[in-house]
Each structure stands twice: as structure tokens, then as C-alpha cells.
C-alpha positions in Angstrom: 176.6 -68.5 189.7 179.1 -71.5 190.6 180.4 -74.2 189.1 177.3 -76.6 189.7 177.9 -79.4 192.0 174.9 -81.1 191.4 172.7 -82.6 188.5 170.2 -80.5 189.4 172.0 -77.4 190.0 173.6 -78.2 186.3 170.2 -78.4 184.9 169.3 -75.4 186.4 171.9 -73.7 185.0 171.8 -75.0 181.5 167.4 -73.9 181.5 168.7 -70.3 182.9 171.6 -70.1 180.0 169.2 -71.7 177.3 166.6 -68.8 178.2 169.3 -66.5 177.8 170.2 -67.4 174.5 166.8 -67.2 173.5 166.5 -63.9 175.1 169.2 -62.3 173.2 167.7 -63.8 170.0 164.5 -62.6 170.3 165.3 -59.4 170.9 167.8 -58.5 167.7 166.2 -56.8 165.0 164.9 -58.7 162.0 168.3 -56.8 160.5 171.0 -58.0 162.4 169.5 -61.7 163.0 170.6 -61.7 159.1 174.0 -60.2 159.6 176.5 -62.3 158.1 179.6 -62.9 160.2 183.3 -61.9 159.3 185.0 -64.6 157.2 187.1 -66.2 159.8 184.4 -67.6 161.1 183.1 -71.0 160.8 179.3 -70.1 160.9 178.6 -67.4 158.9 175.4 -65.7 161.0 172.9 -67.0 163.7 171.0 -69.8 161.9 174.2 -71.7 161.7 175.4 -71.0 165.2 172.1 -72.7 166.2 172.2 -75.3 164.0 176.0 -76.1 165.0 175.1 -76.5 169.0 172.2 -78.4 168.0 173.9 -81.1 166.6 176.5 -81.2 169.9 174.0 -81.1 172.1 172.2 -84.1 170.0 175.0 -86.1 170.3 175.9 -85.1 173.9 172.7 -86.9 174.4 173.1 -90.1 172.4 176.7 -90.3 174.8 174.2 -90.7 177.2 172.1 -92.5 176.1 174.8 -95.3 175.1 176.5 -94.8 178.6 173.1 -95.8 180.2 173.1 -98.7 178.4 176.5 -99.8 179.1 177.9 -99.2 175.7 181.2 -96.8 175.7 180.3 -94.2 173.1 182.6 -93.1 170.5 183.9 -89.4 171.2 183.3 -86.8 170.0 182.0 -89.0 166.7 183.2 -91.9 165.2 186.2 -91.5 163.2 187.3 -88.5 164.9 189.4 -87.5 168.1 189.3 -84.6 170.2 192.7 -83.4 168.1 190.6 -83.5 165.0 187.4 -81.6 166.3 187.8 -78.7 164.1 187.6 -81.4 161.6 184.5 -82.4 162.7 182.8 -78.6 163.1 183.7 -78.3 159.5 181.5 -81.6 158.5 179.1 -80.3 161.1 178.8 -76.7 159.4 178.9 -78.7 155.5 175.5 -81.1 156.8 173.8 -77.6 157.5 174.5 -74.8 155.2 174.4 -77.1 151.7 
């Protein structure tokens, strides 16, 4: 599919990528959803994977929701840049897996 052009066409495309997730999901084995993921990684297996986008996509909507209101949001959170994002995946990852 392309590049959306569109807000709808981008809403479209996040349902159809959301479902696909879900998909995917639903349709490992009890065994591998419990896999644990090489070292390297920041999240270790599924649950935190989930748990990390959440959080994005919650404050991708309270950018939003500010910008409607006429505020300028703080990006990507306060007291971080975009330089220091992997900064802020690693507080991210802390909040859900202690």
C-alpha cells in the first residue's frame, strides 16, 4: 500500500496494520508467546513489546490532544530530546517490567 496521503487513508492503514499485529499474536503458540528475546534487546519477549508501543502510541495522542488545544507539546516527553530517545525507551521499559 502507499504512503497515505490522507487522514483517512492513514487511519485505514494503521486499523489494517493493528489487525495484523493482532493476527500474528494470536496465532503463536502459547510456547513461543513466552519466548524470551536475545539479550540485546531492550524488551525481553511480547508482553513488553506491547507494553512499549502502548505507551508511544498514548503519548502520540496526548501530542494531540495538546496541539488541539493550542498548547505546543513537549517531544518526545519532557526532559528528553529526540537525541536522547533511547534514554527514554529505557524509562519506558523500567515503568513496565518492575
Amino acid at each position: 500500500m502507499p504512503r497515505p496521503k490522507t487522514k483517512e487513508a492513514l487511519i485505514e492503514l494503521s486499523k489494517m496494520n493493528y489487525e495484523k499485529l493482532l493476527t500474528f499474536i494470536n496465532d503463536l503458540s502459547e510456547e513461543k508467546k513466552k519466548v524470551e528475546f536475545p539479550v540485546q534487546y531492550l524488551n525481553r519477549n511480547i508482553r513488553d513489546v506491547l507494553a512499549h508501543l502502548d505507551h508511544w502510541h498514548l503519548m502520540l495522542l496526548s501530542w494531540y490532544e495538546q496541539g488541539m488545544r493550542g498548547e505546543k507539546p513537549e517531544m518526545p516527553a519532557q526532559g528528553y530530546t529526540w537525541r536522547t530517545v533511547p534514554e527514554l525507551n529505557r524509562k519506558i521499559n523500567k515503568k513496565y517490567t518492575n
